[in-house]
N, C-alpha and C positions, 0 to 999 in steps of 0.2 A: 507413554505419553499420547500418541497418536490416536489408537483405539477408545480410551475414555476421552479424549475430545473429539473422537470420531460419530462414540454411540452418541453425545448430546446432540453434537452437530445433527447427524440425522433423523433423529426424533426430532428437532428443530424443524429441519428447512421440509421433511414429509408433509406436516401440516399443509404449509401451503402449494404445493402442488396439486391438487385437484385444483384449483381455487382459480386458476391463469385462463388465458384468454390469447394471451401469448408467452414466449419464453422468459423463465421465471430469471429473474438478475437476484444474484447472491453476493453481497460485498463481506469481504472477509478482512477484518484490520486488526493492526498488531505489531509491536515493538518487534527490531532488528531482531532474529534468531529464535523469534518464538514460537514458529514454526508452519505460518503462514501456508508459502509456498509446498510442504513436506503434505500440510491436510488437503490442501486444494487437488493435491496430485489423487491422496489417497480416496478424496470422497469423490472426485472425478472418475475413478476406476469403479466405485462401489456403485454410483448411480448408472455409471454404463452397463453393469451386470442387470439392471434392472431395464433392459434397452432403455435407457434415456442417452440421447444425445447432447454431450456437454464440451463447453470449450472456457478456457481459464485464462484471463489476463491480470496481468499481475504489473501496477504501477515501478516496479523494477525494470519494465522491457521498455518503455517508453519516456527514459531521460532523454534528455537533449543527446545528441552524439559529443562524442569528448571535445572535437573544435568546435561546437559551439559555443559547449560549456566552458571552456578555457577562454574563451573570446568574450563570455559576458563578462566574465570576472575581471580579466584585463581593462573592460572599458567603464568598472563600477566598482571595482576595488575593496567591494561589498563583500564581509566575511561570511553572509549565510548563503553566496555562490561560490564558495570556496570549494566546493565539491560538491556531485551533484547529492541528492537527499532531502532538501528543502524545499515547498512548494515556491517553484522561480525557474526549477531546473528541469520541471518535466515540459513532455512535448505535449501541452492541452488540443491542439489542435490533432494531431494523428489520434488521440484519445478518443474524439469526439469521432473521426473518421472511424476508428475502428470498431467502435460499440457498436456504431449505426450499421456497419456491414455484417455485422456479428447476429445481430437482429432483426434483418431484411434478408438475409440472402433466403434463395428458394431452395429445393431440391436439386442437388446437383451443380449450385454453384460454389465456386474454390474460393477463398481468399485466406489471407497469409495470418499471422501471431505474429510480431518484430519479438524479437530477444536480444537481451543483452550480453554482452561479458564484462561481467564485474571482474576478471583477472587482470584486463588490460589496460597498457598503460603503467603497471605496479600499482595493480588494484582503485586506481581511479575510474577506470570503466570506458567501455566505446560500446554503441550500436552495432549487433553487428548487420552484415550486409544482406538485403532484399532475399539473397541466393540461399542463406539459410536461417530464413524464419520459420516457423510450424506451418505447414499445410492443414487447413480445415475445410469441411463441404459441409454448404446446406441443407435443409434445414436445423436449428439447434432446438433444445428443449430448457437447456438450462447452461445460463451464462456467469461464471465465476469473475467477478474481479477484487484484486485483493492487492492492497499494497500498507505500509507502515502508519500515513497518512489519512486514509482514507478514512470519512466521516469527519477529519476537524470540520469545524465550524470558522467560519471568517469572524476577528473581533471587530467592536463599532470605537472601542477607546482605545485609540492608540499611544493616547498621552500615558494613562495608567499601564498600559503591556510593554511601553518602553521604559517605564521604571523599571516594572517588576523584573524585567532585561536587566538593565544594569547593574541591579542589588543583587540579582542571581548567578549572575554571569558578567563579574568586573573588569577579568580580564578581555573579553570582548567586546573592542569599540564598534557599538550599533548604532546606526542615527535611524532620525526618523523616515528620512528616506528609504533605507533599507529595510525596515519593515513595515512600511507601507507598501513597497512593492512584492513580499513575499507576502501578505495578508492578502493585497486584489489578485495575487496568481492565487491563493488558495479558493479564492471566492468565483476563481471563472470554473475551477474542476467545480465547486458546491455549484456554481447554478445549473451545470448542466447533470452530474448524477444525481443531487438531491433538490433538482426544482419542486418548489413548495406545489405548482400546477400539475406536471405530470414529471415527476422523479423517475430515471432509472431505473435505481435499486430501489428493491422491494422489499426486500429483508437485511438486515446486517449482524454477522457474526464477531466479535468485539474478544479479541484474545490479550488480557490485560497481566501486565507483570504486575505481583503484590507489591514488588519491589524493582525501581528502576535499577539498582544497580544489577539484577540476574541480567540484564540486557547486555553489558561487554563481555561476561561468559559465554553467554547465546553465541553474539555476534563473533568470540574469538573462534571458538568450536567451529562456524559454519568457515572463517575462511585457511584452518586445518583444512578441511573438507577442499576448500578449493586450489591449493598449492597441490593437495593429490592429485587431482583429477588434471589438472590444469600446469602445473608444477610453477606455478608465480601468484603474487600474491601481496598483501599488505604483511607488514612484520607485527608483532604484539605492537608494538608502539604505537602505530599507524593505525589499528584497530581504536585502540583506546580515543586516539583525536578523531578517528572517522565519527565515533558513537556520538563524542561531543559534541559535534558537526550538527546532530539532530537534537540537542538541547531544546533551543530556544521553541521546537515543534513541539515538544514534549508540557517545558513549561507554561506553555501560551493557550495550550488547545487541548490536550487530553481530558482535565477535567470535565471541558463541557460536555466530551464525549461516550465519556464515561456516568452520565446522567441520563442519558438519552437523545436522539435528535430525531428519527422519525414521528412523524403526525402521529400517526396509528399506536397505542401501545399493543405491546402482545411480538412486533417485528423487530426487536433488536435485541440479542442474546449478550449475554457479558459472561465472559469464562475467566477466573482471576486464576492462576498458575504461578505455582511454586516455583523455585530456582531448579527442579528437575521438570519441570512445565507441568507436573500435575494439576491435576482439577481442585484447585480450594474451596472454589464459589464459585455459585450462577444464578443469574440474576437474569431475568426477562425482563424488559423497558417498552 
């Protein structure tokens, strides 16, 4: 899997590296288990063999910490803060902090990566502490950020996306308050990585399941993976309600993003993948 979305990826993002001025921003999106975080590692290692210096964030490290998350829910009883996952639950503000340090710092200066553990808790997750996040130095060449979400678009109808809620997803009571406030948290991450005046990302890599259902495979597979390492975990069950959790993201906003959203055509890659993540289709937008 890796190496064929490895070779597209970088005949991809080569192009534009002459092209920069400064450190080139890479957004990488893509459904639970498809392999996000696994390529960002690998093509992080392959562009350092090239000396480029590269550093990787990934919208997984920067939820809320679990008491906050458990604190907004209690006090909005709102089922798309039921876990974190939904745009509502991440920390937009350290986001914005950390890009900026990611792409200012000089030669020779330190600052941190936050990481998370999705074990903890019984697989509902916490921050973990200051004392061990990823050590990085200045200067970078190229900046990965890559998380499930990244690239929705904020909708303007809220009346029609809270049907389309209901009829898709009956058993969940959604009001309109509840998403109205996870569409303006998705639109403070779009204004600052995809401002239409000066955006972030430069380019975006779009890793799309043919089929949403490969995505509770994906996502059961990866937390196998993390009861080993970790030895706790969510159970099948837990897996299956977590995926659902991301639903209404999925129903609301893939589409659009799956069409296109930067200005520029020629900068946004689409890799459609089988249920073994193969390469089906690629499409340049």
């Amino acid at each position: 899997m890796t190496t064929s979305i490895l070779q597209h990826l970088q005949g991809f993002v080569t192009q534009f590296l002459d092209k920069r001025d400064k450190p080139l921003v890479l957004g990488i999106s893509g459904p639970q288990g498809s392999g996000k975080s696994f390529l960002s590692c690998a093509l992080e290692k392959t562009l350092r063999e090239n000396n480029l210096k590269v550093v990787s964030i990934s919208l997984d490290d920067i939820y809320l910490d679990h008491k906050t998350l458990v604190g907004k829910y209690e006090s909005t009883h709102s089922p798309l803060l039921a876990r974190r996952g939904l745009p509502g639950t991440h920390d937009i503000e350290l986001l914005k902090t950390l890009v900026s340090e990611c792409l200012a710092k000089k030669a020779g200066e330190v600052f941190r990566i936050p990481r998370y553990d999705k074990s903890a808790f019984n697989g509902e997750g916490d921050r973990l502490p200051v004392s061990q996040w990823t050590e990085a130095v200045g200067p970078i060449d190229i900046l990965i950020v890559e998380g499930w979400c990244l690239g929705f678009q904020p909708l303007e109808d809220m009346e029609t996306a809270l049907q389309i809620l209901r009829f898709k997803l009956p058993s969940i009571s959604i009001t309109m308050e509840d998403l109205e406030f996870m569409n303006s948290e998705l639109k403070k991450m779009n204004d600052f990585l995809f401002n239409e005046y000066q955006p972030i990302i430069d380019t975006l890599v779009h890793l799309d399941a043919q089929h949403l259902e490969y995505v509770y495979k994906w996502r059961a597979q990866q937390e196998v993976e993390l009861h080993e390492r970790y030895g706790s975990g969510m159970t099948p069950e837990q897996v299956v309600a977590f995926v659902d959790g991301y639903a209404p993201g999925y129903i609301l906003y893939l589409e659009g993003l799956r069409k296109g959203i930067l200005g520029t055509k020629g900068r946004q890659l689409r890799l459609v993948l089988g249920d073994q993540r193969q390469v089906l289709d690629v499409k340049v937008l």
